[in-house]
PDB file with one MODEL, atoms N, CA, C and O in Angstrom:
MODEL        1
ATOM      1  N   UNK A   1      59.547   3.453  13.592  1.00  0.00           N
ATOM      2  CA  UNK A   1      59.080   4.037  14.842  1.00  0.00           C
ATOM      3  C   UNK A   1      58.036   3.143  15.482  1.00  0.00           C
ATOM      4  O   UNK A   1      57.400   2.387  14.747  1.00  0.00           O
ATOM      5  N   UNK A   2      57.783   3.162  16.888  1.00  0.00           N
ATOM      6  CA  UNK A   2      56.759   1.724  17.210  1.00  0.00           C
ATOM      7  C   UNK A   2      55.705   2.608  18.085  1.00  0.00           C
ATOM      8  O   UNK A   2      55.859   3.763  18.483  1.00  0.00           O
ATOM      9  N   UNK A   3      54.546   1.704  18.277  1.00  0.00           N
ATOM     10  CA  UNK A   3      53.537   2.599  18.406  1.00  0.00           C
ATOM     11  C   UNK A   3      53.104   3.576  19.075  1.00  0.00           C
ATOM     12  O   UNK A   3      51.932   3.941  18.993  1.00  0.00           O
ATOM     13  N   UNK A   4      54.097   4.220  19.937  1.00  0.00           N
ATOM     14  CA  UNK A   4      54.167   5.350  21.040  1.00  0.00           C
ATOM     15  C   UNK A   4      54.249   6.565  20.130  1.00  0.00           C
ATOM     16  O   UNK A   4      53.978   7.635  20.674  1.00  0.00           O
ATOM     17  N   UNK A   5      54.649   6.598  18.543  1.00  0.00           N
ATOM     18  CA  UNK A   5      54.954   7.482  17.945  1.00  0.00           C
ATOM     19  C   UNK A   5      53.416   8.232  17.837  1.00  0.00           C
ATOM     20  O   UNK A   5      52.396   7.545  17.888  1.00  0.00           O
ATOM     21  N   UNK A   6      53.366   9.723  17.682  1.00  0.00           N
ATOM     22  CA  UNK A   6      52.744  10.624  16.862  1.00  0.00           C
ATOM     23  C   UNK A   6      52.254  10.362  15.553  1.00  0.00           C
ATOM     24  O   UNK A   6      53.330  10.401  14.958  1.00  0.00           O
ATOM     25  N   UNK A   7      51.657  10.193  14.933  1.00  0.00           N
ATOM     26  CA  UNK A   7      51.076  10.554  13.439  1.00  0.00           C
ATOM     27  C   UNK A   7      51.907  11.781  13.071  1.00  0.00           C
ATOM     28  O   UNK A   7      52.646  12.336  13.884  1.00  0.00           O
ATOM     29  N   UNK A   8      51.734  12.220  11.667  1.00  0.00           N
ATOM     30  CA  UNK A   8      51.870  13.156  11.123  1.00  0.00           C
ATOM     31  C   UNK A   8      51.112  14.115  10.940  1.00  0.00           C
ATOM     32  O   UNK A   8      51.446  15.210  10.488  1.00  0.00           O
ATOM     33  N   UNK A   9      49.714  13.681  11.376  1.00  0.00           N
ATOM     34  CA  UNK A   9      48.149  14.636  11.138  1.00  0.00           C
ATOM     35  C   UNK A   9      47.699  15.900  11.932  1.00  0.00           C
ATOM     36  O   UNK A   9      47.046  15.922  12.976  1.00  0.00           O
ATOM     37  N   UNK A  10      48.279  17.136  11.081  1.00  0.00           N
ATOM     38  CA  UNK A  10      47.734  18.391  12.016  1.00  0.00           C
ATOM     39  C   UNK A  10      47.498  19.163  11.770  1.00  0.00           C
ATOM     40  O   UNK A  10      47.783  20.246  12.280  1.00  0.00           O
ATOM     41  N   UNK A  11      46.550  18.814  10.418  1.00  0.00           N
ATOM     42  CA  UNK A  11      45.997  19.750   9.538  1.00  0.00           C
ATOM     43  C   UNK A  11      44.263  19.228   9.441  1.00  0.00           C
ATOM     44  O   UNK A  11      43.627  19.495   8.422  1.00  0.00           O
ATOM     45  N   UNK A  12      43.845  18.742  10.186  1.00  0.00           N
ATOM     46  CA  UNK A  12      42.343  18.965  10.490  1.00  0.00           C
ATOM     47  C   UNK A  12      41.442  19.929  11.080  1.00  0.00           C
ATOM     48  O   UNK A  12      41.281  20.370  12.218  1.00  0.00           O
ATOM     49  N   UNK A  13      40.847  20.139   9.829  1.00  0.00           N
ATOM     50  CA  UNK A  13      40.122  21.494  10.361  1.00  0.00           C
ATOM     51  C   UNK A  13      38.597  21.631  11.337  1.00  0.00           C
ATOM     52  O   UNK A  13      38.033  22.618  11.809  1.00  0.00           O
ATOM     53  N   UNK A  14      38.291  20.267  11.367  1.00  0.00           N
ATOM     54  CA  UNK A  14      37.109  20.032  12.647  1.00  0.00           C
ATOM     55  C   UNK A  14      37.760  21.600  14.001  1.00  0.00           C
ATOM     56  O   UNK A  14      38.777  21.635  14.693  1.00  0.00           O
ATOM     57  N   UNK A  15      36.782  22.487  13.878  1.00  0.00           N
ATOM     58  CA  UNK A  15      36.848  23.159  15.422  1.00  0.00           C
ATOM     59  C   UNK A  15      37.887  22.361  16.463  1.00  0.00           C
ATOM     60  O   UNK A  15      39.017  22.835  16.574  1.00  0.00           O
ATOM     61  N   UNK A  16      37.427  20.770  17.482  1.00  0.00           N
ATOM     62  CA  UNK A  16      38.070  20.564  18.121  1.00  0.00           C
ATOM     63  C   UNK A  16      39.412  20.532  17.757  1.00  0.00           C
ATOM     64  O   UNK A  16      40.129  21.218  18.485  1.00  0.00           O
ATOM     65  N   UNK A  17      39.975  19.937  16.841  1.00  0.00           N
ATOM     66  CA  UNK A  17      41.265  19.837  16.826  1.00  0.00           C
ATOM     67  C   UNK A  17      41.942  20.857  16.801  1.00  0.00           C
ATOM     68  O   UNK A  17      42.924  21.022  17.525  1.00  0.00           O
ATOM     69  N   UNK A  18      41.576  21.575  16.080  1.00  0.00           N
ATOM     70  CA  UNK A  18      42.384  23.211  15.788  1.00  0.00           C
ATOM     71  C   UNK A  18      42.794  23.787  16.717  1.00  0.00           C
ATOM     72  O   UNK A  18      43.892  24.303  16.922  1.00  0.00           O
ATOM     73  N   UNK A  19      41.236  23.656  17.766  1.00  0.00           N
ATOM     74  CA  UNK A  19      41.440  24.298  19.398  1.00  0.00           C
ATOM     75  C   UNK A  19      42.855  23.679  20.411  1.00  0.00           C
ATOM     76  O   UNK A  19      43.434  24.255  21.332  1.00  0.00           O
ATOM     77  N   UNK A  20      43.072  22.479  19.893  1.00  0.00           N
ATOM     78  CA  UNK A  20      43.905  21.524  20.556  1.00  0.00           C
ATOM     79  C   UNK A  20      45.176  21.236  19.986  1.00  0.00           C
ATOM     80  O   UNK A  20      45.995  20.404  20.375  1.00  0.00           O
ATOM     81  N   UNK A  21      45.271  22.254  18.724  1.00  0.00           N
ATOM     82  CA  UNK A  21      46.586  22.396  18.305  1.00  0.00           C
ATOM     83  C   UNK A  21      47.907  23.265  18.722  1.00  0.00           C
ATOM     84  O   UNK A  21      47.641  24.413  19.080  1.00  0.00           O
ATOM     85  N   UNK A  22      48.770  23.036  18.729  1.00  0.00           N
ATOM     86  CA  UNK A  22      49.632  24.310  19.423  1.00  0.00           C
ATOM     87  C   UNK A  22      50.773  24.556  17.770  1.00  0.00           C
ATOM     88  O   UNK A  22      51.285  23.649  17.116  1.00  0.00           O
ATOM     89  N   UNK A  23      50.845  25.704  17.568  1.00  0.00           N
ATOM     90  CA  UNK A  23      51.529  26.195  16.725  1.00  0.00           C
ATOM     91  C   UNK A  23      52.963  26.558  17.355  1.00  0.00           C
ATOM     92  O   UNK A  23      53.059  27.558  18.068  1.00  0.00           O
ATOM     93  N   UNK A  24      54.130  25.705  17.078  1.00  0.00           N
ATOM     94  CA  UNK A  24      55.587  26.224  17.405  1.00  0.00           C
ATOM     95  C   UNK A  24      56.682  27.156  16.728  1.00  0.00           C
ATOM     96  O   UNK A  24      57.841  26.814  16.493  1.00  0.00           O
ATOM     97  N   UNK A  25      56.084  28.449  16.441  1.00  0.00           N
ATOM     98  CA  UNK A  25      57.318  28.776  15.660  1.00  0.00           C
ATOM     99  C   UNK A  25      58.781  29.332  15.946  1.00  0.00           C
ATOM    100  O   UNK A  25      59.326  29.239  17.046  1.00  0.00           O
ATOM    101  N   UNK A  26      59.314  29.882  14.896  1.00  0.00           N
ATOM    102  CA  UNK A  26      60.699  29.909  14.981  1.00  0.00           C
ATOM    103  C   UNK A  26      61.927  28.514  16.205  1.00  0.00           C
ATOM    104  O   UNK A  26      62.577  28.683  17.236  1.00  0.00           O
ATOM    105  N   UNK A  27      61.678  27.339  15.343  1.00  0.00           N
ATOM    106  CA  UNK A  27      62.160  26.657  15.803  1.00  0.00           C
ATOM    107  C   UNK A  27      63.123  25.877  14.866  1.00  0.00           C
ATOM    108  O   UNK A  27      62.893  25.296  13.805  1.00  0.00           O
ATOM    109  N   UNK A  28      64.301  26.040  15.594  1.00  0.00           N
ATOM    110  CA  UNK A  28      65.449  25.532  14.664  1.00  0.00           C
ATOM    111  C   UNK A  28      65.270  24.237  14.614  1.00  0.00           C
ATOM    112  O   UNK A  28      65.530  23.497  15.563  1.00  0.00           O
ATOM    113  N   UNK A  29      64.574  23.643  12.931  1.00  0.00           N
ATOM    114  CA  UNK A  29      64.193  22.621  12.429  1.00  0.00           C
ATOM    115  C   UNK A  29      65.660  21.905  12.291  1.00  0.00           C
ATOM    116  O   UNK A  29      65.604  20.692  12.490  1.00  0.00           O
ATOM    117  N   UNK A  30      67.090  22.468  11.960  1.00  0.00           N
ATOM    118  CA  UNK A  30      68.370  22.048  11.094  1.00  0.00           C
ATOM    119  C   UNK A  30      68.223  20.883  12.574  1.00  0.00           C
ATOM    120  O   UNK A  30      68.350  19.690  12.299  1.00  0.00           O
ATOM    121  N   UNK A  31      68.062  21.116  13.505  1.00  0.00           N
ATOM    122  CA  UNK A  31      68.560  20.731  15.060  1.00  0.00           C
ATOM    123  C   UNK A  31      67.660  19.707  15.449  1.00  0.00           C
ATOM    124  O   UNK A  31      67.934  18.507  15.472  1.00  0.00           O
ATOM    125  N   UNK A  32      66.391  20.312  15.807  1.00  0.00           N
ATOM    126  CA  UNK A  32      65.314  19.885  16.200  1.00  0.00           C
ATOM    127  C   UNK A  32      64.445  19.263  15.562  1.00  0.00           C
ATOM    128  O   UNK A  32      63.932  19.686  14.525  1.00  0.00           O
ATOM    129  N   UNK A  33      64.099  17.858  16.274  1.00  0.00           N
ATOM    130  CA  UNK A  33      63.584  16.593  15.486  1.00  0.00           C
ATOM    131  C   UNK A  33      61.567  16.409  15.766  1.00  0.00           C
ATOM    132  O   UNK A  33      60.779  16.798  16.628  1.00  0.00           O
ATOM    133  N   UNK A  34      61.500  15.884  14.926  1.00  0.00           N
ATOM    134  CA  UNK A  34      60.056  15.706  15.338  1.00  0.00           C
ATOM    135  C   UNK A  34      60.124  14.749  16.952  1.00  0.00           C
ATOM    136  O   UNK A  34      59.315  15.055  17.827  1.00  0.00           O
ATOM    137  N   UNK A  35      61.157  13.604  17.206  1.00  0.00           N
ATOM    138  CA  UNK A  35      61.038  13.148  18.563  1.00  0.00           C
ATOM    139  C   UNK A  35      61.299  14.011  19.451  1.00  0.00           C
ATOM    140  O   UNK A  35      60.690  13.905  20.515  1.00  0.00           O
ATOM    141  N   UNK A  36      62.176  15.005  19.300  1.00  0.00           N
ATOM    142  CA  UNK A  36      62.717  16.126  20.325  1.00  0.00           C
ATOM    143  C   UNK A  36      61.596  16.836  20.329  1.00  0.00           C
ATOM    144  O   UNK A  36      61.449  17.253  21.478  1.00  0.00           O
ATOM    145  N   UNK A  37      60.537  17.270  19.494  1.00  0.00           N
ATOM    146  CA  UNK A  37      59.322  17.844  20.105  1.00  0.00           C
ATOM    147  C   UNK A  37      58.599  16.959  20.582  1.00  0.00           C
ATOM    148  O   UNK A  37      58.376  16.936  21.793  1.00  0.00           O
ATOM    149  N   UNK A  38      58.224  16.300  19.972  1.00  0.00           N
ATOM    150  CA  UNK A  38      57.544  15.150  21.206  1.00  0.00           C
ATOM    151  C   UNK A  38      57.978  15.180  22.183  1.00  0.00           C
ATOM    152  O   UNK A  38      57.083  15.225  23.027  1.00  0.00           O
ATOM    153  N   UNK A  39      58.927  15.181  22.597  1.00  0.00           N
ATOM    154  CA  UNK A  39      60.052  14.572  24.010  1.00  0.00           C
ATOM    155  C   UNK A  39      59.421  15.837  24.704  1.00  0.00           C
ATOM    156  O   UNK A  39      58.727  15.574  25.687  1.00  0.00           O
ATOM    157  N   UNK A  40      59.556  17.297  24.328  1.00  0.00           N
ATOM    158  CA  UNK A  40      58.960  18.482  24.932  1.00  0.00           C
ATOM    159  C   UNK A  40      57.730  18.672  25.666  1.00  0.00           C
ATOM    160  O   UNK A  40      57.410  19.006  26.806  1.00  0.00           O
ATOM    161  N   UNK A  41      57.049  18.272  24.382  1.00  0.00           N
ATOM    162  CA  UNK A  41      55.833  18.532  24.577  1.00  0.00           C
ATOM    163  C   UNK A  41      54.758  17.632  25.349  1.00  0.00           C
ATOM    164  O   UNK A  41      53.654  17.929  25.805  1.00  0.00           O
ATOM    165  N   UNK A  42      55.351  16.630  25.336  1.00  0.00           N
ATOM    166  CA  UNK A  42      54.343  15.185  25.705  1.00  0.00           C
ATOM    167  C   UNK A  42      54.330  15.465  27.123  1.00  0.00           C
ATOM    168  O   UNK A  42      53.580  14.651  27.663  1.00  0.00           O
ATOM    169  N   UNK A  43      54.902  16.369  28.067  1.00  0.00           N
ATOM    170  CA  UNK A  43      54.823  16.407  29.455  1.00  0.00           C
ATOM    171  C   UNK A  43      52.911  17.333  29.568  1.00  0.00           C
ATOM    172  O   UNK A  43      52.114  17.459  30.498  1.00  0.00           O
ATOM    173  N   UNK A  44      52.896  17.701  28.346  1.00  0.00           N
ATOM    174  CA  UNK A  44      51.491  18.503  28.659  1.00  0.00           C
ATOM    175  C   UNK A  44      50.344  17.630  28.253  1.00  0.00           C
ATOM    176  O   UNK A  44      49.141  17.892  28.242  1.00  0.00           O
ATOM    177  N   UNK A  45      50.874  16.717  27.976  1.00  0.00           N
ATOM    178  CA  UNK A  45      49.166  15.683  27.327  1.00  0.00           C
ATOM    179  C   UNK A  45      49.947  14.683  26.732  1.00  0.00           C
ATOM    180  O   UNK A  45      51.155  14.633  26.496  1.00  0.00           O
ATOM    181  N   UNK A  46      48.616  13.544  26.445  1.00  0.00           N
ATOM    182  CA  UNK A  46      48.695  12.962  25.239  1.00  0.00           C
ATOM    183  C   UNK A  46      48.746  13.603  23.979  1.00  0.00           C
ATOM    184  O   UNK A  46      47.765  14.120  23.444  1.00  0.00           O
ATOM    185  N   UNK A  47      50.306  13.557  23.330  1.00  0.00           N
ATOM    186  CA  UNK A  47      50.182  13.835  22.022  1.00  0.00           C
ATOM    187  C   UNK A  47      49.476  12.807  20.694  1.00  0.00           C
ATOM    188  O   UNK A  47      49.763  11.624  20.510  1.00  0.00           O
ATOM    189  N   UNK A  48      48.561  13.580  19.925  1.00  0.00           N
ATOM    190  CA  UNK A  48      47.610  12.539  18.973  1.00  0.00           C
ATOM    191  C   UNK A  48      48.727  12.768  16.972  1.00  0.00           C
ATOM    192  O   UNK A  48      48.816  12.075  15.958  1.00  0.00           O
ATOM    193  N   UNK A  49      49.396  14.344  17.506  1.00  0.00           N
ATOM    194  CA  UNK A  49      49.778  14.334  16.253  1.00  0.00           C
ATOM    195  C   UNK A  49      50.981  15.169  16.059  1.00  0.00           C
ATOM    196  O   UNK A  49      50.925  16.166  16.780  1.00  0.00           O
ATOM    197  N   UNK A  50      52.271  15.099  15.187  1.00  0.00           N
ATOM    198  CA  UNK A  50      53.010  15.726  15.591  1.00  0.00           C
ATOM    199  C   UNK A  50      53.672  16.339  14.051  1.00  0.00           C
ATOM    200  O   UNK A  50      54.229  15.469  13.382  1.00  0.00           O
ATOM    201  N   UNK A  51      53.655  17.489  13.561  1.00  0.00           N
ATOM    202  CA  UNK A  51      54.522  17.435  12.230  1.00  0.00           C
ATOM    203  C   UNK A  51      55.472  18.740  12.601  1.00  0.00           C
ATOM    204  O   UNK A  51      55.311  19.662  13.400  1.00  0.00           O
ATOM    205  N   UNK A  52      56.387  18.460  11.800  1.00  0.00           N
ATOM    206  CA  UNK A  52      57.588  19.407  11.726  1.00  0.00           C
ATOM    207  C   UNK A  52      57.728  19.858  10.330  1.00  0.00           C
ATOM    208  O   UNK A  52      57.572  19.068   9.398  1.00  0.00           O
ATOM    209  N   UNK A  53      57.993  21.000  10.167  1.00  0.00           N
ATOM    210  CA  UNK A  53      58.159  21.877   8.647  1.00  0.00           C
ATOM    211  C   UNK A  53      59.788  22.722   8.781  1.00  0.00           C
ATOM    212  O   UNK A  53      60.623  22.401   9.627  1.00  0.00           O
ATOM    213  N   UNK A  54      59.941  23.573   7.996  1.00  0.00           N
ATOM    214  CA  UNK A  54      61.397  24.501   7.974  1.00  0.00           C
ATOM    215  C   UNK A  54      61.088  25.331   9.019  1.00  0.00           C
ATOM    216  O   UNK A  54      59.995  25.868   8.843  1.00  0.00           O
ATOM    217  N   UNK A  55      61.574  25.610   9.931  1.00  0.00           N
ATOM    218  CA  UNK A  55      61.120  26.747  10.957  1.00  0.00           C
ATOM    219  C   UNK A  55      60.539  26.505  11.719  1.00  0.00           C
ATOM    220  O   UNK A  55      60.949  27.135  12.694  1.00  0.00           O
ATOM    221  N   UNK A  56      59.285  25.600  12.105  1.00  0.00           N
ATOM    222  CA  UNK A  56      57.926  25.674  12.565  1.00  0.00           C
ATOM    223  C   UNK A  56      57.699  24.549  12.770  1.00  0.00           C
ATOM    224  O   UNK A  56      58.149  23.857  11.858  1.00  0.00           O
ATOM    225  N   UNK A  57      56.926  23.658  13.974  1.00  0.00           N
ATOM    226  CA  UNK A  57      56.034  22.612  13.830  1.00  0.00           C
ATOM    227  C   UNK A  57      54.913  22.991  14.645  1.00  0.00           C
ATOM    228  O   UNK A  57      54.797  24.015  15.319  1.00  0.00           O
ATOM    229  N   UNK A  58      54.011  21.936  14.489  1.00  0.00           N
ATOM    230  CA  UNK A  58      52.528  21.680  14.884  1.00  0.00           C
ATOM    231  C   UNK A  58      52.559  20.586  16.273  1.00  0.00           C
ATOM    232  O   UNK A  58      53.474  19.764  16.240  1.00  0.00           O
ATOM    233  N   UNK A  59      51.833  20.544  17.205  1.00  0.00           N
ATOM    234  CA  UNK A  59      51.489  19.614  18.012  1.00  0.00           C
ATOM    235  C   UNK A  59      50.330  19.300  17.907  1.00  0.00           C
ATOM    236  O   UNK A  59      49.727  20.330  17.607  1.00  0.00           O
ATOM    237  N   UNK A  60      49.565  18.378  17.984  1.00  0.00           N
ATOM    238  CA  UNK A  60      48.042  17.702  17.975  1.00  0.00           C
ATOM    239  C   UNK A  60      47.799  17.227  19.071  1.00  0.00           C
ATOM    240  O   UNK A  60      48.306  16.119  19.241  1.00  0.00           O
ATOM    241  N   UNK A  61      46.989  17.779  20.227  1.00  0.00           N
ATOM    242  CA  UNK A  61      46.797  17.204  21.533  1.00  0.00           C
ATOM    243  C   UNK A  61      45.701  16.271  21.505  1.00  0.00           C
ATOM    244  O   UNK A  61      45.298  15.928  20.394  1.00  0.00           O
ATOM    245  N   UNK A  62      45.083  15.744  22.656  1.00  0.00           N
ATOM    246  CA  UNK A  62      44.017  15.405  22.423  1.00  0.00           C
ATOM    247  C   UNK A  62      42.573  16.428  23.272  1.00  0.00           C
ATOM    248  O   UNK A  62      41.391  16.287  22.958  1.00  0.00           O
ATOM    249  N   UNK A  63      42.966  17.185  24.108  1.00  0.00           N
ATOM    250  CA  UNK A  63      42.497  18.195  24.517  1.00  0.00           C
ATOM    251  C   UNK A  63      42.625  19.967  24.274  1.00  0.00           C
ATOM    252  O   UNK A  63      43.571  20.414  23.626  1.00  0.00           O
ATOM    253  N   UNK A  64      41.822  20.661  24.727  1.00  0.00           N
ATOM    254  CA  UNK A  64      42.195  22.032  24.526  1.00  0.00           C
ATOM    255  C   UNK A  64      43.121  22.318  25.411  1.00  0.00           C
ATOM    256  O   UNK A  64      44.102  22.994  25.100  1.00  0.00           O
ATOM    257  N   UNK A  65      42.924  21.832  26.653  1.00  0.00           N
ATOM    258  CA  UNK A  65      43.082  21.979  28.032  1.00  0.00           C
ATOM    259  C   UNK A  65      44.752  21.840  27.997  1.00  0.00           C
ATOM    260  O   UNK A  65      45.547  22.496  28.670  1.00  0.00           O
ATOM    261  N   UNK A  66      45.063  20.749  26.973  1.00  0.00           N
ATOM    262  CA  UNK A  66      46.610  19.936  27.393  1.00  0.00           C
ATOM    263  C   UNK A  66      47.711  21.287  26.060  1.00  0.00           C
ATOM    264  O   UNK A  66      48.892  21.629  26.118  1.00  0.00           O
ATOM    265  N   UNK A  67      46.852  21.590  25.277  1.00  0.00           N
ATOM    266  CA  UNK A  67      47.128  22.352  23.844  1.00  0.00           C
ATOM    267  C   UNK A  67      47.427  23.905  24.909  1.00  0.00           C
ATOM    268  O   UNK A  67      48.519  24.466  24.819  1.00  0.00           O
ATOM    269  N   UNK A  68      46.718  24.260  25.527  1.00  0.00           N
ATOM    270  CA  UNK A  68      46.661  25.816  26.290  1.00  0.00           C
ATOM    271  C   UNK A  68      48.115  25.960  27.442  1.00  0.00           C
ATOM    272  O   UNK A  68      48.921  26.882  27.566  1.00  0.00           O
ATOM    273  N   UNK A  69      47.992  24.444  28.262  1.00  0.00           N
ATOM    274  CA  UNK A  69      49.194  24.390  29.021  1.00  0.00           C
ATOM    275  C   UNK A  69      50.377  24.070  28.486  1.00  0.00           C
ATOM    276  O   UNK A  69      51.448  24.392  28.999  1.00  0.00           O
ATOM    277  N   UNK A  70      50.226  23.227  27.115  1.00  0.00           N
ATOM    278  CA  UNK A  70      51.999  23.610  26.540  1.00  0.00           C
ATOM    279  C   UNK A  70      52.003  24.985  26.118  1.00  0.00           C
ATOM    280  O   UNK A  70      53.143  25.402  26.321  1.00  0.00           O
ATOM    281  N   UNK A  71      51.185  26.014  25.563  1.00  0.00           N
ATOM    282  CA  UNK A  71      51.401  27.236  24.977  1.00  0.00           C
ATOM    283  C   UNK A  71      51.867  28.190  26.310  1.00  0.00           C
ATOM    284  O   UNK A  71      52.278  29.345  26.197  1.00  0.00           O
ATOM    285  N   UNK A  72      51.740  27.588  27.369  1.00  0.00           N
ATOM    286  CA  UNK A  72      51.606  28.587  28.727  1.00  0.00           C
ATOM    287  C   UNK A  72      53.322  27.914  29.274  1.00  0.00           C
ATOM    288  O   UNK A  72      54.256  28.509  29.811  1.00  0.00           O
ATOM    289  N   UNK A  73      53.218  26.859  28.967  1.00  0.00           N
ATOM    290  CA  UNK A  73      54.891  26.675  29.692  1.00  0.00           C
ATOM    291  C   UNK A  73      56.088  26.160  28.869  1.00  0.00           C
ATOM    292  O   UNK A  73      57.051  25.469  29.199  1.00  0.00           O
ATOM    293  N   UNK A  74      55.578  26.935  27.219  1.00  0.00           N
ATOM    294  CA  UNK A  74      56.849  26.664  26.438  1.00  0.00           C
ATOM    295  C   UNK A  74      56.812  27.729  25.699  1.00  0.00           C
ATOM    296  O   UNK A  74      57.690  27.799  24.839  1.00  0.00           O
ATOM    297  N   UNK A  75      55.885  28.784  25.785  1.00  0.00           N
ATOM    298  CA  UNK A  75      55.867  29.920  25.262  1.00  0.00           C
ATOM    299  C   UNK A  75      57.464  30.973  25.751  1.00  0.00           C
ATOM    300  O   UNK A  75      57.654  31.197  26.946  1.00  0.00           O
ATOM    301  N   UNK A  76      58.444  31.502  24.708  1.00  0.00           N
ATOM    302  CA  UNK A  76      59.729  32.037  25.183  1.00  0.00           C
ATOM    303  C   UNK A  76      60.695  31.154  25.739  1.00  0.00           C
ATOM    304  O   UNK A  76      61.718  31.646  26.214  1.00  0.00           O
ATOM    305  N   UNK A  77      60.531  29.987  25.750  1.00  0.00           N
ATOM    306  CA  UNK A  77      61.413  28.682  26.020  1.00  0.00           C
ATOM    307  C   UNK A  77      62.683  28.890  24.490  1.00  0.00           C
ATOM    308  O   UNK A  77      62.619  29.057  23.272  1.00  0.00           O
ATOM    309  N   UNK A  78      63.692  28.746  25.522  1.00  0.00           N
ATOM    310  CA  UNK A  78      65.288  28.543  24.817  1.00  0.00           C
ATOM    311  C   UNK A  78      65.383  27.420  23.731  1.00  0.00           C
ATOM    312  O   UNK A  78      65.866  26.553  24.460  1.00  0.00           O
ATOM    313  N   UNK A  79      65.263  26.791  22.464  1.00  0.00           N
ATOM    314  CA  UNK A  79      65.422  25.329  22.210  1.00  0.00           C
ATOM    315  C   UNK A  79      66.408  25.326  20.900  1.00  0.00           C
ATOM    316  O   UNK A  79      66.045  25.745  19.801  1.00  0.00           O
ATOM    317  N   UNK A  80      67.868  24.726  21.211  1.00  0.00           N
ATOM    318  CA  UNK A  80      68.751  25.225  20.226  1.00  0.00           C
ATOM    319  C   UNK A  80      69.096  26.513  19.882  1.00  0.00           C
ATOM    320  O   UNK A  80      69.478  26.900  18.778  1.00  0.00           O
ATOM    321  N   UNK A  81      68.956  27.092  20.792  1.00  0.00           N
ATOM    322  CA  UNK A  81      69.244  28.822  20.113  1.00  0.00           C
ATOM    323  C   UNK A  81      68.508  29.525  20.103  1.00  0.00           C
ATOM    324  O   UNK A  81      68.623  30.659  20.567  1.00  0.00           O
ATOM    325  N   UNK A  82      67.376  28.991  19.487  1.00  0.00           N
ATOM    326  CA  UNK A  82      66.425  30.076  19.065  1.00  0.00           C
ATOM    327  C   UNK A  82      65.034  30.122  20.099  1.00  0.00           C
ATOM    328  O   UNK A  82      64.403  29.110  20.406  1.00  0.00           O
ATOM    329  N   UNK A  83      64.730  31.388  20.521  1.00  0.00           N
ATOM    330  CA  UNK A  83      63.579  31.577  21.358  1.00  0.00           C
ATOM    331  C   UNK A  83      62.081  31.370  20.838  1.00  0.00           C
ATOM    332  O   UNK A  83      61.833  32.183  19.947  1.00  0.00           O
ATOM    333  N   UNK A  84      60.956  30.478  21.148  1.00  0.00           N
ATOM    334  CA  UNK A  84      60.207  29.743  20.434  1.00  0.00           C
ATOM    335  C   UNK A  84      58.824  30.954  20.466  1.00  0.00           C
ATOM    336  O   UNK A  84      57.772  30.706  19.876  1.00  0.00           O
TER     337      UNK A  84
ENDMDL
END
């Protein structure tokens, strides 16, 4: 991957980051790639961090500000099937 990529880091518990995290669940992982969330999400900020799990991933913004407006315009969004 070349250096436009995300980290994996989105489990820091410093206040700011947490605030600037967005929690994605019920998201069909079988389908959906850690670049395909990036690809989503990166319209709301600089993404600093990005991990994907079974079900669920994390975004790492670098703001609260950019973390609040993906939760506001991907919140009930369609992605593979399943409603997020």
């Amino acid at each position: 991957s070349g250096p436009t990529m995300a980290s994996n880091v989105t489990n820091k518990t410093d206040p700011r980051s947490m605030n600037s995290r967005v929690f994605i669940g019920n998201l069909n992982t079988l389908v959906v790639k850690k670049s395909d969330v990036e690809a989503i999400f990166s319209k709301y900020g600089k993404i600093v961090g990005c991990s994907v799990h079974k079900g669920f991933a994390f975004v790492q913004y670098v703001n609260e500000r950019n973390a609040r407006a993906a939760v506001a315009g991907e919140d009930g969004r369609m992605i593979a099937g399943q409603v997020l």
